[in-house]
C-alpha positions as CSV (number, residue, x, y, z in Angstrom):
1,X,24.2,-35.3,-9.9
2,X,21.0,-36.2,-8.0
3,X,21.0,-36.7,-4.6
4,X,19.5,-40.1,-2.8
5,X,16.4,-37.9,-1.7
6,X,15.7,-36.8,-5.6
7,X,13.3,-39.1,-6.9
8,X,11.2,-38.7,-3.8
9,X,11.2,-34.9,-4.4
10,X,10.9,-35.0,-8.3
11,X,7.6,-37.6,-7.6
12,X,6.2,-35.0,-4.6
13,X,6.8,-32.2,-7.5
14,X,9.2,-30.8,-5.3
15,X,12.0,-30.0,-8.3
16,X,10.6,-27.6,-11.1
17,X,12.0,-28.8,-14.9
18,X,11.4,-27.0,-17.6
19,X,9.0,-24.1,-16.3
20,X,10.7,-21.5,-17.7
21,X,9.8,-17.8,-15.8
22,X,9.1,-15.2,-17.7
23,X,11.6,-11.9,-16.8
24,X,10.6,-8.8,-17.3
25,X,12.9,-6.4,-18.7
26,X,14.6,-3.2,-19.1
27,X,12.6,-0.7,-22.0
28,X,9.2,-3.5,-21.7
29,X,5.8,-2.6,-20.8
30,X,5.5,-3.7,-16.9
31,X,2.3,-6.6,-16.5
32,X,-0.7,-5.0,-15.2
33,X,-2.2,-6.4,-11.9
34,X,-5.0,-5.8,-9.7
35,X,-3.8,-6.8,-6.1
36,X,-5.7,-5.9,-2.5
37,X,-3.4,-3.8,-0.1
38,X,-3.7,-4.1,3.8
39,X,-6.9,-1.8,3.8
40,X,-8.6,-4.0,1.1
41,X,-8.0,-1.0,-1.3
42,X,-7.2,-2.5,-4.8
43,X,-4.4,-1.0,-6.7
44,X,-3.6,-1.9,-10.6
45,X,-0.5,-0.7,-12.5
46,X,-2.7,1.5,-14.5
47,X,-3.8,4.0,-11.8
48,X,0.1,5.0,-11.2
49,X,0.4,6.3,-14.5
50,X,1.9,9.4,-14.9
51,X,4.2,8.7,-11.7
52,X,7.4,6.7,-11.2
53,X,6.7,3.4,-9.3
54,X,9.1,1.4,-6.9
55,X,7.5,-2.2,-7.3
56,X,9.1,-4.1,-4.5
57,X,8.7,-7.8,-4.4
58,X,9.4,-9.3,-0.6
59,X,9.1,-12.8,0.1
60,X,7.5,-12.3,4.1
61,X,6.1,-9.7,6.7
62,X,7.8,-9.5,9.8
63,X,11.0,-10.8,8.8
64,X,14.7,-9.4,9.6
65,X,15.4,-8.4,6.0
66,X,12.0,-7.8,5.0
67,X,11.5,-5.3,7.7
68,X,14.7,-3.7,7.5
69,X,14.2,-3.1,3.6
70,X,10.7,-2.0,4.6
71,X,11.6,0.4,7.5
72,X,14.7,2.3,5.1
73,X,11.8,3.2,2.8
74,X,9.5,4.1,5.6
75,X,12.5,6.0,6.7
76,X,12.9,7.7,2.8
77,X,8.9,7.9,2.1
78,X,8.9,11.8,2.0
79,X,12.2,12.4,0.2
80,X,10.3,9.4,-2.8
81,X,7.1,11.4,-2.2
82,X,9.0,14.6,-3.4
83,X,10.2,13.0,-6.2
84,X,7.1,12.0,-7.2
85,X,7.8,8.0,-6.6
86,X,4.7,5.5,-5.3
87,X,6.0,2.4,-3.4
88,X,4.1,-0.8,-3.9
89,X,5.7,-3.2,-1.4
90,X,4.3,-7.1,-3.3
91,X,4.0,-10.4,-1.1
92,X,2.5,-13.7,-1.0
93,X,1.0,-13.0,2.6
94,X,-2.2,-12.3,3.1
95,X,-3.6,-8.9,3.8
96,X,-3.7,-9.6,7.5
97,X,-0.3,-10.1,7.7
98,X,0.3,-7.1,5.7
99,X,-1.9,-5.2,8.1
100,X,-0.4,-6.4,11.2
101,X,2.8,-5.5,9.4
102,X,2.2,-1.7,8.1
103,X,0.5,-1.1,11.7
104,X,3.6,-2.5,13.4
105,X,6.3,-0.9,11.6
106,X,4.0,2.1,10.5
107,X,5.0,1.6,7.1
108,X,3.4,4.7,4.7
109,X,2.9,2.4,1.5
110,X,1.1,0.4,0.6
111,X,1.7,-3.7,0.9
112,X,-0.3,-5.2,-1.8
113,X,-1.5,-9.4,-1.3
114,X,-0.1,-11.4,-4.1
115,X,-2.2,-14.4,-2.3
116,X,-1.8,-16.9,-6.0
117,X,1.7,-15.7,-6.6
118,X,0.5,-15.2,-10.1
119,X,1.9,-11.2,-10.2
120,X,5.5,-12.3,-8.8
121,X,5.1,-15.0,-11.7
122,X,4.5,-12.6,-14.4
123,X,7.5,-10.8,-13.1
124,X,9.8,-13.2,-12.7
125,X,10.0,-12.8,-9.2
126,X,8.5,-16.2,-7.6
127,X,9.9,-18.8,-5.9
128,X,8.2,-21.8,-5.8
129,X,9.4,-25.5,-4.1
130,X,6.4,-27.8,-4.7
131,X,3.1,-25.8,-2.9
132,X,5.4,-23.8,-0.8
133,X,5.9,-20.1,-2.8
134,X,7.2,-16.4,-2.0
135,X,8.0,-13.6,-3.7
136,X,11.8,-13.4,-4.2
137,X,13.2,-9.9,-3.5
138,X,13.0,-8.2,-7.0
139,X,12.4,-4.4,-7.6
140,X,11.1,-3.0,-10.7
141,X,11.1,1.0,-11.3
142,X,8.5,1.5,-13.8
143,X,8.5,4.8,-15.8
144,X,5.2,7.4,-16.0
145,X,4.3,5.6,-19.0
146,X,4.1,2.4,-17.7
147,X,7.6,0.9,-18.8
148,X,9.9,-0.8,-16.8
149,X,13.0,1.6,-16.6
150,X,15.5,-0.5,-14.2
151,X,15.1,-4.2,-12.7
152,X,17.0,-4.6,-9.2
153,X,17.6,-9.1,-9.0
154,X,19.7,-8.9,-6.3
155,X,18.8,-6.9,-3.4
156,X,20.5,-5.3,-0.4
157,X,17.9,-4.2,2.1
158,X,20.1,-2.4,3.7
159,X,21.1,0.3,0.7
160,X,18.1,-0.7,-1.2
161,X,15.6,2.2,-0.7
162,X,19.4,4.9,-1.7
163,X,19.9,3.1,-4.6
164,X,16.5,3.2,-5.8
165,X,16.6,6.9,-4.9
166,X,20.3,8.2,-7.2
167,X,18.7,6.0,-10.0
168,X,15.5,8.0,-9.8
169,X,17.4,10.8,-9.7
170,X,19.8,9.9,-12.5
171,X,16.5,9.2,-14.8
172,X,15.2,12.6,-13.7
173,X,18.3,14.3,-14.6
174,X,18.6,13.0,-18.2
175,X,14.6,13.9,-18.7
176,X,14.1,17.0,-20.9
């Protein structure tokens, strides 16, 4: 049932009917991007291959649970490095805000600017109310060959960057 406010927010494009998202999934070739990090370097899904990849969506710098999922993979950087993982950290901020942030926290990774929201799109990771949109907090970890090999919808920031770390792991250990 619709609320008394719902025709005002369906006419100010507020709802979203029948846009279904695309989801990426588990075995699928991840979408390539080409996305600006805080240093204006541009980084594409193509120039990890041969590496695993932690592909975090965030939905905004400087938050409480965006810093503290940021700050536990600071925290893990060189045990990922040894095991030969990259970390992309996605947002809709800009690159200034990702600057500030990286500087602030000194975060090791890099924070790449997903300005359009198109990359979270493609992923199935944005959130969108009328012109207002963020990233939702999605992870991907995508393979050497480019393949999505686990998709992480719900998010703890707290355990986040250990979980990603016994699934790597677990995928390492099965390997020949």
């Amino acid at each position: 049932m619709l609320s008394n406010s719902a025709p005002l927010m369906i006419a100010l494009g507020l709802f979203s009917f029948g846009q279904a998202m695309a989801e990426v999934r588990i075995g699928e070739m991840a979408p390539d991007f080409q996305l600006m990090d805080q240093n204006g370097k541009v980084h594409s899904l193509s120039s990890y291959q041969g590496r695993w990849l932690l592909l975090y969506f965030y939905p905004k710098d400087d938050t409480p649970g965006c810093t503290k999922e940021a700050c536990e993979l600071r925290d893990d950087h060189v045990q990922l490095e040894k095991m030969s993982i990259s970390v992309l950290g996605v947002s809709t901020d800009d690159i200034e805000s990702h600057q500030a942030f990286a500087e602030k926290y000194q975060l090791p990774f890099p924070l790449l600017s997903d300005a359009s929201g198109e990359v979270a799109k493609r992923f199935g990771s944005l959130f969108q109310i009328g012109p207002i949109k963020f990233a939702k907090r999605h992870s991907f970890i995508i393979d050497p060959q480019g393949r999505v090999a686990h998709v992480y919808r719900d998010v703890d920031p707290k355990t986040h960057s250990d979980e990603v770390i016994a699934q790597i792991e677990a995928f390492q250990l099965k390997a020949p």
